[in-house]
C-alpha positions in Angstrom: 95.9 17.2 -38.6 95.7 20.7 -37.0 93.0 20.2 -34.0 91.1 23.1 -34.8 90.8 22.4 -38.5 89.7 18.6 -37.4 87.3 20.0 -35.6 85.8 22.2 -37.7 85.3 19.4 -40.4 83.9 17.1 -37.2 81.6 20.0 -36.7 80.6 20.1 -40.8 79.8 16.3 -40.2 77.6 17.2 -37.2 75.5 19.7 -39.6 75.0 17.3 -42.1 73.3 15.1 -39.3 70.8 17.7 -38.4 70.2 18.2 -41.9 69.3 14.3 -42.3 67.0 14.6 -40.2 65.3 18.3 -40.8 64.9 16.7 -44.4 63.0 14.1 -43.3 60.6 16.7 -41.7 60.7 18.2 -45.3 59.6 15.1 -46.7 56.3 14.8 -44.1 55.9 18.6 -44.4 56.5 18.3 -48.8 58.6 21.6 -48.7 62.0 22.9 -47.8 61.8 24.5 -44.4 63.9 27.8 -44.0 66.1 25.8 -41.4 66.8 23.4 -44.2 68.3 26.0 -46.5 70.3 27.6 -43.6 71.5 24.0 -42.4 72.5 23.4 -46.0 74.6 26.5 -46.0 75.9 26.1 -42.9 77.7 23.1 -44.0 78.9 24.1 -47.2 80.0 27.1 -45.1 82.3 25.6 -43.1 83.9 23.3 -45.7 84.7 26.4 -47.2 86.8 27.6 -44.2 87.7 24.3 -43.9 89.6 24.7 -46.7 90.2 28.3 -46.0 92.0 27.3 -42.5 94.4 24.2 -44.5 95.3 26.7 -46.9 96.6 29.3 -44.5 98.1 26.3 -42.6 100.1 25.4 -45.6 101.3 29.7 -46.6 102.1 29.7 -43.0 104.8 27.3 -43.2 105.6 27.4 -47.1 105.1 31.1 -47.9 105.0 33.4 -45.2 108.6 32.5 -43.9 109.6 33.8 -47.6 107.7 37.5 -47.6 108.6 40.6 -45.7 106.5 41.8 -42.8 104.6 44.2 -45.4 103.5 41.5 -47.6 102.6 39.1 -44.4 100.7 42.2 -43.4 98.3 42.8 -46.5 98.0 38.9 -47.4 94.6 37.6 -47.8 94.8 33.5 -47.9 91.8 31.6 -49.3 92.2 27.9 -51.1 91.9 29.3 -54.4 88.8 28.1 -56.2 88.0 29.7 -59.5 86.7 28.8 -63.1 89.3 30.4 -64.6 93.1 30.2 -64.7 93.3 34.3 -64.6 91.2 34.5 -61.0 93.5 31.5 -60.1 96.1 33.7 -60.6 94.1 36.8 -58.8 93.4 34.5 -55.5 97.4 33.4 -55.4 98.6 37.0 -56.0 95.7 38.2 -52.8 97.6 36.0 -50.6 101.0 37.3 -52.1 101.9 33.8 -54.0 101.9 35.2 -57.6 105.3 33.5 -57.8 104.1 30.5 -56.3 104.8 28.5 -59.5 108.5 29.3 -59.2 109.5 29.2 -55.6 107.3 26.0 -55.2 106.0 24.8 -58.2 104.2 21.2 -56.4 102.3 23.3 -54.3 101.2 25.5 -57.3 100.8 22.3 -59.7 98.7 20.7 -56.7 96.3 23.5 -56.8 95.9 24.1 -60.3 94.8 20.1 -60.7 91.9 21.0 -58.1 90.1 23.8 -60.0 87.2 23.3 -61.8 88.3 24.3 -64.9 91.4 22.1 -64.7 88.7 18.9 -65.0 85.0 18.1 -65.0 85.1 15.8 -61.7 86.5 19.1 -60.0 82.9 21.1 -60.0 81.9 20.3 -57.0 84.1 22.4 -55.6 82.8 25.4 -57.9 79.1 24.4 -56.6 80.5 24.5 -52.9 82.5 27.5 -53.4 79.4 29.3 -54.9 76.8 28.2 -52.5 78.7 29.1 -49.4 79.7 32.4 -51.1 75.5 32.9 -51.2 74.9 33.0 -47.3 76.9 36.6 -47.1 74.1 37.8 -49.3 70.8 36.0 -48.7 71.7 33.4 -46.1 69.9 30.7 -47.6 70.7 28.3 -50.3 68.0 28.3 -53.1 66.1 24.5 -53.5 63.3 23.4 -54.8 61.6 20.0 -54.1 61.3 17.4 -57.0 58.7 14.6 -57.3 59.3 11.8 -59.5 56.6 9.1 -59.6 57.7 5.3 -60.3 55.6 1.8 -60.7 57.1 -0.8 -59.2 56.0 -4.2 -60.3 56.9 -7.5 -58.4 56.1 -11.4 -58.3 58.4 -13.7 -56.3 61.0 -13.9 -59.3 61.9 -10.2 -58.8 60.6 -7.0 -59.3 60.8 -4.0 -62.0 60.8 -0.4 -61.6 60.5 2.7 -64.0 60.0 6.5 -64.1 56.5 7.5 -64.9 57.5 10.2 -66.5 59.9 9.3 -68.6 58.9 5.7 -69.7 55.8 5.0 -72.1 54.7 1.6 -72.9 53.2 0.8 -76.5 50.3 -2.3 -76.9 51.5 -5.9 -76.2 54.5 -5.0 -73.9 54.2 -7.0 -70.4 56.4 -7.0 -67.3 57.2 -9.2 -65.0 54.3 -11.6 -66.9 51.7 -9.0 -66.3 50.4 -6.9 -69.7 50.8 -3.3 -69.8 47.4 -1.5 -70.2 48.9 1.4 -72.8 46.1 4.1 -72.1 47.2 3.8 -68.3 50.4 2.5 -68.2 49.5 -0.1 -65.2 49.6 -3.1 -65.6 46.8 -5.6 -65.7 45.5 -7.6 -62.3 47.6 -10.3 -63.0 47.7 -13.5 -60.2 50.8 -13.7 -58.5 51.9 -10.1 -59.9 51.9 -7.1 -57.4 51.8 -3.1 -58.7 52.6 -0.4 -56.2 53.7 3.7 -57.2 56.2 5.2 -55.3 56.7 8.8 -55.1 60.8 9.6 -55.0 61.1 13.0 -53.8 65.0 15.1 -53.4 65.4 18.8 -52.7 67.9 19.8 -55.5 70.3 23.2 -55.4 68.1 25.0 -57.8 70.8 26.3 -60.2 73.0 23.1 -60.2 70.3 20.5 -60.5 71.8 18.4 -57.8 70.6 16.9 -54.8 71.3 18.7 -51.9 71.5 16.0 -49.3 73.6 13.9 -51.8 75.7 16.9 -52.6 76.4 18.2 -48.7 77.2 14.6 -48.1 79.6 13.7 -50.5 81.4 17.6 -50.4 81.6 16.5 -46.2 83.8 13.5 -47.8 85.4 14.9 -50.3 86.8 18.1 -48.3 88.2 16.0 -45.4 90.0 14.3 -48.2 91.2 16.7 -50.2 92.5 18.5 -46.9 94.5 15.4 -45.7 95.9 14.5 -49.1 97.0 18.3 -49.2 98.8 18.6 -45.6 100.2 15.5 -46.2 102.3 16.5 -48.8 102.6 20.2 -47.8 102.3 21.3 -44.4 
């Protein structure tokens, strides 16, 4: 891989670190700090040029060899990422490759499979695309901090958990050989039978309704992969 490119997706990895741990400080502080939202952007950010840089990697060798000096000139590469097939087409004929699925029709097929409309699994490029999009605007990404609260029962057989919220218990219903009280939902002192609630809290992308830490993690992943399987068959 291109040393400049791995290191920029070394350096994406090194942002998600810092965001670990600044969202650990969230968690004592219950809020999302602003260095939280611009950490979050930051790496979304530069998996963006990430892909940006493999893209132009790839029209530099397949494409530009093809175009006269004019078009080479005015072309504007980005790895196209659109909802729909007409800006698919838009972003290919910006970086003069509106023929691309005639004078090399794997690299156009490639791209098509990887845009969001093409298949469900492929939002998360949409959600990166968008997000990293946001920071030449307001610079921060938008979250908002969710609490869900869970009982956790246990005795030395094993232990069951549910969501507070989202679970109700009728009369006669018991757990773990300890009876549900219905007007509480806790169970009732029971020997040998241990209750705790634990509070599960996640800072979500507010208009995706996704976990931001999850998400940055697994687009870190995901984008070092997709850029490999692509300059493997391209560059």
């Amino acid at each position: 891989m291109d040393t400049e490119l791995e290191s920029m997706l070394d350096r994406a990895d090194e942002l998600f670190g810092d965001l670990e741990d600044e969202y650990k400080k969230c968690l004592r502080l219950q809020n999302v700090t602003a260095w939280a939202k611009n950490l979050s952007h930051e790496v979304l950010e530069k998996l963006r040029h990430s892909l940006d840089h493999a893209m132009y990697i790839i029209w530099e060798k397949r494409i530009s060899p093809t175009l006269s000096e004019q078009k080479r000139k005015h072309a504007h590469i980005y790895f196209p990422i659109t909802n729909k097939l007409s800006g698919f087409r838009s972003l290919l004929g910006q970086g003069k490759m509106s023929d691309l699925d005639k004078v090399n029709k794997n690299l156009y097929e490639f791209l098509l499979s990887k845009q969001p409309f093409s298949t469900a699994e492929n939002q998360w490029l949409a959600i990166l695309s968008e997000n990293a999009a946001l920071g030449k605007h307001v610079h921060l990404t938008p979250q908002k901090r969710v609490e869900n609260r869970r009982i956790k029962v246990s005795r030395d057989s094993g232990s069951v958990s549910w969501d507070l919220s989202s679970v109700r218990f009728g009369g006669g219903v018991s757990v773990m050989g300890a009876p549900i009280d219905p007007s509480t939902q806790r169970i009732v002192p029971t020997a040998g039978v241990t209750e705790e609630i634990e509070l599960w809290v996640s800072f979500i992308l507010t208009d995706y309704s996704v976990n931001a830490l999850v998400f940055c993690k697994e687009s870190c992943q995901k984008t070092r992969s997709l850029i490999e399987e692509m300059l493997k068959s391209y560059s």
